[in-house]
C-alpha positions as CSV (number, residue, x, y, z in Angstrom):
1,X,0.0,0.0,0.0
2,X,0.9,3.3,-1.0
3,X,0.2,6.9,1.1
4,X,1.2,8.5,-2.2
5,X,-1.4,6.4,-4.3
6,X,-4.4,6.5,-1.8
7,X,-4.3,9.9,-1.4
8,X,-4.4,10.4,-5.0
9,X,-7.1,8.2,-5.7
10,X,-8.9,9.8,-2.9
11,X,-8.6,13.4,-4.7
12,X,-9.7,12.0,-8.2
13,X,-12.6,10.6,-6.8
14,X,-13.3,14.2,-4.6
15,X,-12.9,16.2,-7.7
16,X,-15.5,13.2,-9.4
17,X,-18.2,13.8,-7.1
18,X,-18.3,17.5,-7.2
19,X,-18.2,17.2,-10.9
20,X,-21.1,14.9,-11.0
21,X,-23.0,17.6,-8.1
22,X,-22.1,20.3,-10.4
23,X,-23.3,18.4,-13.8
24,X,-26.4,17.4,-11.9
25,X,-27.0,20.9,-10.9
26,X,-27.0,22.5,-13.8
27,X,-28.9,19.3,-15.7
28,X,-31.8,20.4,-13.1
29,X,-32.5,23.5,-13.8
30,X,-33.5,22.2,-17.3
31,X,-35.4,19.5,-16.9
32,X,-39.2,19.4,-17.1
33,X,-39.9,15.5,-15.9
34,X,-40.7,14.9,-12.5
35,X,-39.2,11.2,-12.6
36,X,-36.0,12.5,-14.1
37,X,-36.0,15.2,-11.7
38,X,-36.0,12.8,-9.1
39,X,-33.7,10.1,-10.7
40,X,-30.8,12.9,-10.9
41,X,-32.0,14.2,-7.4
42,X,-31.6,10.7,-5.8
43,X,-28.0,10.3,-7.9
44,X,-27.0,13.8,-6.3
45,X,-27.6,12.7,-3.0
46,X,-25.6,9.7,-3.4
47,X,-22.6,12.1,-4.8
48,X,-22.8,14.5,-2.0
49,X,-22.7,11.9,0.5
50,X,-19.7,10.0,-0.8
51,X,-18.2,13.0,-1.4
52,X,-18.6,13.4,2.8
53,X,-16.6,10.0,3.0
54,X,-13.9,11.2,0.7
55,X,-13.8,14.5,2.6
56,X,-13.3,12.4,6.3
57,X,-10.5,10.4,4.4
58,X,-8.7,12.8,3.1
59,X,-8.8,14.7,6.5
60,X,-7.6,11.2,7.9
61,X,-4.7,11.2,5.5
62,X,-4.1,15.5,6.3
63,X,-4.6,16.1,2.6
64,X,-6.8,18.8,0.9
65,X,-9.5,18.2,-0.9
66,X,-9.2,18.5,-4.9
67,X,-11.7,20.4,-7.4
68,X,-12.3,19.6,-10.8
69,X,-10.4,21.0,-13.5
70,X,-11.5,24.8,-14.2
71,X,-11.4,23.5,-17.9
72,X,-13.3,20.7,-17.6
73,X,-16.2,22.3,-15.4
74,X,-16.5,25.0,-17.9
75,X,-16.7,22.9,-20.6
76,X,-19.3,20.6,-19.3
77,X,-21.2,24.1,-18.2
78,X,-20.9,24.8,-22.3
79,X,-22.2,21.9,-23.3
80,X,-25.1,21.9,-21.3
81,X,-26.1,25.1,-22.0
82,X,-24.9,24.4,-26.0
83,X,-27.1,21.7,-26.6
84,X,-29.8,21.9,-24.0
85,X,-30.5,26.0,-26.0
86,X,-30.8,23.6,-29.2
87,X,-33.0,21.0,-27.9
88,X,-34.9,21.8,-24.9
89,X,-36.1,18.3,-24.8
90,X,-35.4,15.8,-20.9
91,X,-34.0,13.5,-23.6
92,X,-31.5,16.0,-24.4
93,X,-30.5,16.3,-20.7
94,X,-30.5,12.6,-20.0
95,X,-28.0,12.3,-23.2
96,X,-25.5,14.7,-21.4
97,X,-25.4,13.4,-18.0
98,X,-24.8,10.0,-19.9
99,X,-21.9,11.1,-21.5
100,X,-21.1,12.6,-18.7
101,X,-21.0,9.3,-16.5
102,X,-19.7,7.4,-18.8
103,X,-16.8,9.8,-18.6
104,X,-16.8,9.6,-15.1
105,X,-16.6,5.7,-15.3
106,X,-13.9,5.5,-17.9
107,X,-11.9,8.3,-15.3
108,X,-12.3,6.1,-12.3
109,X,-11.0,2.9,-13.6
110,X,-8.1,4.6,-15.3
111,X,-7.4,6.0,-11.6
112,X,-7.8,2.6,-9.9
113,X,-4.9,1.5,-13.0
114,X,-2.8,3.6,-12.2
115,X,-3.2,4.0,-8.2
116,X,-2.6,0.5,-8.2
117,X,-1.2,0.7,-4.8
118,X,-3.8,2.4,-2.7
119,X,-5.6,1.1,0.2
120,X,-8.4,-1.2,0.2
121,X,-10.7,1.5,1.3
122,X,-9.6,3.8,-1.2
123,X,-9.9,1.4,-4.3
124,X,-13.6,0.5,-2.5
125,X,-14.8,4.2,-2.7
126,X,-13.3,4.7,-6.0
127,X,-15.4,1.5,-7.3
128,X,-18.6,2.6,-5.3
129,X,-18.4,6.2,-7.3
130,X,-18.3,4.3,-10.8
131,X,-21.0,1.8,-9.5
132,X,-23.5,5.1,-8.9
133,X,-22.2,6.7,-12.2
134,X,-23.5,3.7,-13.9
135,X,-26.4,3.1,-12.1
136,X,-27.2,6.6,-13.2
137,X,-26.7,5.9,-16.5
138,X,-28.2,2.6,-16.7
139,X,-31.4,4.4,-15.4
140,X,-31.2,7.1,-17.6
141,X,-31.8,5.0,-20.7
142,X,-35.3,5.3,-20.5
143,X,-35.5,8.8,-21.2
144,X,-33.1,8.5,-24.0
């Protein structure tokens, strides 16, 4: 086990789940279907209290929490705005959170690669996030 490595994997998933809050968030404001306002309500909630785990381990390791890239936030605020001002539709909304986790997914086992040597608990919270991103997107699919 690595310090090194499980810290790191802790901050990539910190910076996941206020990336998926933020997404969610602005995915919100447009959407018009109570059940998909719920579904992404639900999947928030489960972000925001994971993210309260990964904040109580990092504080365990004395490490600071990490943000998402200012790039990468704006350019997910973009694109929802972008497409969502073209099409107005839920299914339009539902298509960009699920991109959106199946980023997230893709990110998180690329992490758990190459932070081979975290801690068990680490590598658990790490595959808990992708489990909720594709849980998210697995429900999604039925207002594609």
């Amino acid at each position: 086990m690595s310090e090194n490595d499980t810290v790191h994997l802790l901050k990539e998933c910190d910076a996941g789940t206020k990336m998926a809050v933020s997404t969610i968030n602005g995915a919100l404001e447009k959407v018009n279907d109570s059940g998909l306002k719920e579904l992404l309500t639900e999947s928030r909630s489960h972000h925001e209290d994971l993210g309260g785990e990964i904040h109580e381990l990092l504080k365990e390791h004395n490490a600071s929490e990490k943000d998402p890239p200012t790039m990468a936030k704006g350019m997910s605020w973009m694109k929802t705005n972008v497409k969502a001002a073209m099409d107005e539709s839920d299914a339009a909304i539902a298509d960009l959170v699920t991109d959106g986790c199946n980023m997230g997914v893709k990110s998180l086992h690329k992490y758990l690669n190459q932070y081979s040597d975290a801690d068990d608990t680490s590598k658990n919270i790490c595959r808990k996030l992708s489990a909720i991103e594709e849980e998210l997107c697995e429900e999604l699919r039925s207002y594609l």
